[in-house]
N, C-alpha and C positions, 0 to 999 in steps of 0.2 A: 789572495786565494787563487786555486788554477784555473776557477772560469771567471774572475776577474781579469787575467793575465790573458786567458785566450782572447779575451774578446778588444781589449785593450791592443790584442796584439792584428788583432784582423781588422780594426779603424787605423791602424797606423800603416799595416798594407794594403789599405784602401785610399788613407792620404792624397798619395799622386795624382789618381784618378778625382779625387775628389777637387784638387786644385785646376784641374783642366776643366771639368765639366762647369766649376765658378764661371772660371777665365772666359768661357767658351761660348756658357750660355747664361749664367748669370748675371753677368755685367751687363752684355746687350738690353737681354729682359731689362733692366733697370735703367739701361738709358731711355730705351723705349720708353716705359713707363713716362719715366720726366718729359720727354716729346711733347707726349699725346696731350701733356696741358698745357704747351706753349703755342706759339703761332709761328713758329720757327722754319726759316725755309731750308733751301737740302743746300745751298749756295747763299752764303753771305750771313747776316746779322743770324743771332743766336735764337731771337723771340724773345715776347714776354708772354708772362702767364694769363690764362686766358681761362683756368680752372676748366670747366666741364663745356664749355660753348662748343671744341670740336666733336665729342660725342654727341649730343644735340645736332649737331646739323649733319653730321653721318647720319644718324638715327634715323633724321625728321627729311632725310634727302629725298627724291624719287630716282638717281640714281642707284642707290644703297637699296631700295626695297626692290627693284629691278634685276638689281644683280643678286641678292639675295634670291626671288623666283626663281631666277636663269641656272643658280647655282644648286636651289632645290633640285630642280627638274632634271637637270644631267644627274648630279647623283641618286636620283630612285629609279629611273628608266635605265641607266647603265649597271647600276648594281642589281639592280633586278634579272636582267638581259645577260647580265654575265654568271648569275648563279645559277639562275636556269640553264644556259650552256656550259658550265663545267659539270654540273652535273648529269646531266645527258652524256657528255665527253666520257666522266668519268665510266660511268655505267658502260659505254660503248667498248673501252679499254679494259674494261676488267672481266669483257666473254674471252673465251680462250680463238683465236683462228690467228691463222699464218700473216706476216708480218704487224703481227701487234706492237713487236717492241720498236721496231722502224718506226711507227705511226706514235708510239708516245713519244718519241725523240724529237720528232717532224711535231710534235704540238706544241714541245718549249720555247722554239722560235719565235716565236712569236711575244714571249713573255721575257726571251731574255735578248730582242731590239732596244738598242737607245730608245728612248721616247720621241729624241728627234730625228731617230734615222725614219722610226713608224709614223712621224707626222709627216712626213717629207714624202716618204713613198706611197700616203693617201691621197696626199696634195696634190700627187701628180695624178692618181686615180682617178681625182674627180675633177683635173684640169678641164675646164670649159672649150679645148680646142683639141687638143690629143687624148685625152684623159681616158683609161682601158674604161672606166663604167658607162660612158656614154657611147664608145664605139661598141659595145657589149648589146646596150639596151635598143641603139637603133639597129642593130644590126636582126634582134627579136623581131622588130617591129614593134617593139614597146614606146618606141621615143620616134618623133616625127623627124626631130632637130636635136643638135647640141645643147644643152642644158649646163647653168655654173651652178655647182650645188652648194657650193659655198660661198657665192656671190648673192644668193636669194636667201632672204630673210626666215622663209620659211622653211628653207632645208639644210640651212648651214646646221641648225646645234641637232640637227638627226642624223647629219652626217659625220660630225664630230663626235654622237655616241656610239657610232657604229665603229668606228676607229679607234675609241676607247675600249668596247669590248672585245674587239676582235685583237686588241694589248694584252687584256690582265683577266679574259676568262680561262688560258690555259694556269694560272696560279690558283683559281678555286678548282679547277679540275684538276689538278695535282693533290691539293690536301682533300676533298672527295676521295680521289683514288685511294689515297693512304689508308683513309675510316673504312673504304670496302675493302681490302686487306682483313680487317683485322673483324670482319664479320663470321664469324661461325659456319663452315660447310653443313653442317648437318645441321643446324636451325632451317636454311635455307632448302636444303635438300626435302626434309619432312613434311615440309611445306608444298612444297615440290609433287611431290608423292600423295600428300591430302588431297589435291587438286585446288590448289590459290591459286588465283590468278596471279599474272604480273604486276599490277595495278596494288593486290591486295600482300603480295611480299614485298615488294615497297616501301607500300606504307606503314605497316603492322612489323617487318620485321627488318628489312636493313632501313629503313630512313631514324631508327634511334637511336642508329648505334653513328650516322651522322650529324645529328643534331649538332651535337657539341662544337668538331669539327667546322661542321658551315655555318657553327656561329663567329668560330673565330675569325674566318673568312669574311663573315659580312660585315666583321666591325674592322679587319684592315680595309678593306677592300670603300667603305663607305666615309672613313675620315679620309682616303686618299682622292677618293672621287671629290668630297666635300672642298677641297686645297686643292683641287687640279688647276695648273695654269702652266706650264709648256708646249701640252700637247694643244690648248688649245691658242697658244700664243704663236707656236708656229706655224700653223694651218690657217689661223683667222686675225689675228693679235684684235679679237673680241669682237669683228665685225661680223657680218656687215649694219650698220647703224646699230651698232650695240646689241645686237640679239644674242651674240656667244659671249660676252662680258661678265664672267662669273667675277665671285669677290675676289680671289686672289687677283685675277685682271684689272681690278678696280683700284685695289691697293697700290700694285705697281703703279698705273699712271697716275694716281692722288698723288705717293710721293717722288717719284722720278720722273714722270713727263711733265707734271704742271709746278713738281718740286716744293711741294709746300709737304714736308715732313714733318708739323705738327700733328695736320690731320691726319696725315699717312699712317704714323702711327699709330694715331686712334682708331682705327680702323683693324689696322692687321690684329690692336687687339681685343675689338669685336669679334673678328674673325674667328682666332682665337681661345676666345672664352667659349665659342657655338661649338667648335671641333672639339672641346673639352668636355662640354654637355655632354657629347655626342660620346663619348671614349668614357666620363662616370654613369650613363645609362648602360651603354653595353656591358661593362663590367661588373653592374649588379645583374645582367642578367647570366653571365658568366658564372656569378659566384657559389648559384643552385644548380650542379648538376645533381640528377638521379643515379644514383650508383647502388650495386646488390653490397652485400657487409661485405665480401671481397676486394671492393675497389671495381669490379668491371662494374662499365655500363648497362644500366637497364632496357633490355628491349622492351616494347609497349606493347608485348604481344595479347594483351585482352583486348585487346580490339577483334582481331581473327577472331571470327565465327567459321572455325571449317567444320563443326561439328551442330548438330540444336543441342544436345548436351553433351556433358561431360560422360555422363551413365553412357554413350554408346559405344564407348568404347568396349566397356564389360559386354554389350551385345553382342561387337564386330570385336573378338580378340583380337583379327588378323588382320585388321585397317590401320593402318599408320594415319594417328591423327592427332591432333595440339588438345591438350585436357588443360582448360583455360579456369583456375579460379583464384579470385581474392586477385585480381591481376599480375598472377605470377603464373610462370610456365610450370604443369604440374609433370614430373617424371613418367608418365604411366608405359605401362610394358611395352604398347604397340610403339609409343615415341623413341624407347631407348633400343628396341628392334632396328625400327626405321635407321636411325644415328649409328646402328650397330654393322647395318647394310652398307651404310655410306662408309663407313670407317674401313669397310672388308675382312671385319670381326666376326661377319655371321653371313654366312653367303644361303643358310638356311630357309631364311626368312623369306616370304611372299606375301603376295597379295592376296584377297579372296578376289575368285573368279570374277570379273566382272561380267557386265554385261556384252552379248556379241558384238553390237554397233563399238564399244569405245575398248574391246579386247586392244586390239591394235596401237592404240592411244598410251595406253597403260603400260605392253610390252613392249614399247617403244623409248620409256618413260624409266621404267627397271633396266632396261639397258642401259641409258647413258649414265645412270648411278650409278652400278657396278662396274662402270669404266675403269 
C-alpha cells in the first residue's frame, strides 16, 4: 500500500541517523548502566558486582545530599535572577529610541562567550589582589580592604550566580523579545487609551501571550542550571571546602579524581534520572496551552477591570474601553474605534472631553497613537 511504502521509506532514511544516535549514545548509556553495579575502578581490574550498594551509599552519603542542596540553590536563584532580567531586557528593547538595535546586538555577547572565556574573565573580576569588583567597591567606600569572593565560603556560590546570569539572561531575553513581537498593537494601544496602568497591561495583556514562551525558557534554562559544572569548575573547581560542589562536580571527582567508576556512574545516573524528572514535569506543563479555535494564543484579559461594567460603554459611546465577559475580549464599538485609530483607518474618532486637570494627559496620549 502507498502509506505502507511512505513510511517504510522514511524509517529507511532515518536508518543512518538512527545508527549513530545507538553508536553514540546508546552503547554508553548501557555500559554505564553495567558500572554502576560493579565496583570497578577507572584504572586497572574490571570489578565485581556489588548489585545496588553504590546507589545506597550515594543516596545515604552527606556528600551527595550537600551537593544535591548546593545544586538546588544555584538552580532556583539563577534561574530566577535570569528570568526576571530577560524580561526586563526584553521589555526595555522592544520601546522604540535611537540605538536600540546596537544595544540588542551588545546584549548577545554575553550569551554567545565560551563558558570558559566568561569564567575566566569573572575570575579575574573577583581576583582577591587586582580584581575590577574590589577596586570598584573600595574605591565607593563600600569595602575597607580587598576581599576573595571566591576564596570565602560564604560568597563564592553568590558570586558564581551572578556570573551565571549575567551568561544565559540575554537567551531568555531574546525569546521574551520574540513573544513581544508578536503581541497585538491595538490590544495594547486600547489599553493604553482606557487608562491601564503599566503594571496592569502587563499583566492582563502582554504577559499571556508570554507565558508559553518563558515557559520554554525556564525549562531549558533550569535542566542546564541543574548539570552546570564548567563554569563552576573553572572559577572554583567546587571550593572553597565544597560549598560550590554541585552534582555534576561531585560526579567528576567520584569517578575521575578518586577513579572509582562503579560509583561514578551511579551517580551520574542519579543525576540523571532528577534532570529527567525535571524535563517529564515541564513538558506536561507544556502540553496545555490556551489557544482561541484559531490557533492564536489566548490573552487573559478578564482580569482588566478598566471599566465597573460592560453597560458603560453604551453610556460613554465615545470612551475606548475593554467590554470584558465570559473571559473573552468583547468587539464593542468604542474597542474596534480605538484599534481603528491605531491602525489609521479612522483618524475620525476621539475622545470625550475630559476633564481640565488630565486634558493634557490625554492629548498627549492621542498624539503618540496617531504617530
Amino acid at each position: 500500500m502507498p502509506g505502507t511504502w511512505i513510511t517504510t521509506r522514511a524509517w529507511l532514511l532515518m536508518l543512518p541517523l538512527l545508527v549513530v544516535m545507538v553508536a553514540v549514545i546508546g552503547w554508553p548509556l548501557v555500559d554505564t548502566v553495567r558500572l554502576s553495579f560493579t565496583d570497578a575502578k577507572l584504572v586497572g581490574t574490571a570489578g565485581g558486582f556489588v548489585g545496588l550498594d553504590n546507589y545506597a551509599k550515594m543516596l545515604g552519603g552527606s556528600n551527595f545530599q550537600r551537593a544535591l542542596i548546593t545544586t538546588t540553590w544555584f538552580a532556583v536563584v539563577s534561574v530566577a535572577a535570569e528570568m526576571v532580567l530577560g524580561v526586563l531586557a526584553a521589555l526595555l528593547l522592544n520601546q522604540q529610541f535611537r540605538g536600540r538595535t546596537a544595544l540588542r546586538a551588545l546584549m548577545i555577547l554575553p550569551w554567545a562567550l565560551p563558558t570558559v572565556v566568561n569564567a575566566t574573565l569573572w575570575r579575574l573580576i573577583y581576583n582577591p589582589e587586582y580584581g575590577a569588583l574590589n577596586a570598584a567597591l573600595t574605591q565607593l567606600g563600600l569595602l575597607d580592604s580587598y576581599r576573595s569572593w571566591l576564596g570565602e565560603p560564604g560568597s563564592a556560590l553568590i558570586a558564581l550566580i551572578v556570573a551565571d546570569c549575567w551568561k544565559n539572561f540575554p537567551l531568555v531575553a531574546l525569546i521574551a523579545l520574540a513573544a513581544l513581537q508578536a503581541v497585538p498593537r491595538d490590544i495594547t494601544a486600547a489599553a493604553l487609551v482606557d487608562g491601564a496602568g503599566p503594571f496592569n497591561r502587563f499583566r492582563y495583556v502582554i504577559m499571556p501571550y508570554l507565558a508559553g514562551p518563558l515557559l520554554v525558557a525556564l525549562v531549558l534554562r533550569t535542566i542546564e542550571a541543574f548539570k552546570v559544572f564548567d563554569i563552576i569548575w573553572v572559577m572554583t573547581r567546587g571550593g572553597p571546602a565544597n560549598s560550590t560542589r554541585t552534582l555534576s562536580i561531585l560526579v567528576y571527582q567520584e569517578a575521575f579524581s578518586f577513579q572509582r567508576a562503579g560509583s561514578g556512574a551511579s551517580l551520574a545516573l542519579i543525576v540523571t534520572l532528577l534532570v529527567t524528572i525535571l524535563a517529564v514535569a515541564y513538558a506536561a506543563l507544556l502540553r496545555a496551552p490556551r489557544e482561541h479555535h484559531d490557533g492564536t494564543p489566548e490573552p487573559a484579559l478578564h482580569g482588566l477591570r478598566l471599566c465597573k461594567r460592560a453597560a458603560a460603554c453604551d453610556r460613554h459611546p465615545g470612551a475606548a474601553c475593554l467590554a470584558l465577559r465570559h473571559e473573552h475580549l468583547v468587539g464593542c464599538r468604542p474597542f474596534r474605534q480605538a484599534s481603528q485609530l491605531v491602525a489609521g483607518r479612522d483618524r475620525s474618532f476621539a475622545l470625550p472631553r475630559p476633564a481640565v486637570d488630565d486634558r493634557k494627559h490625554r492629548r498627549r496620549r492621542l498624539r503618540r497613537l496617531s504617530a
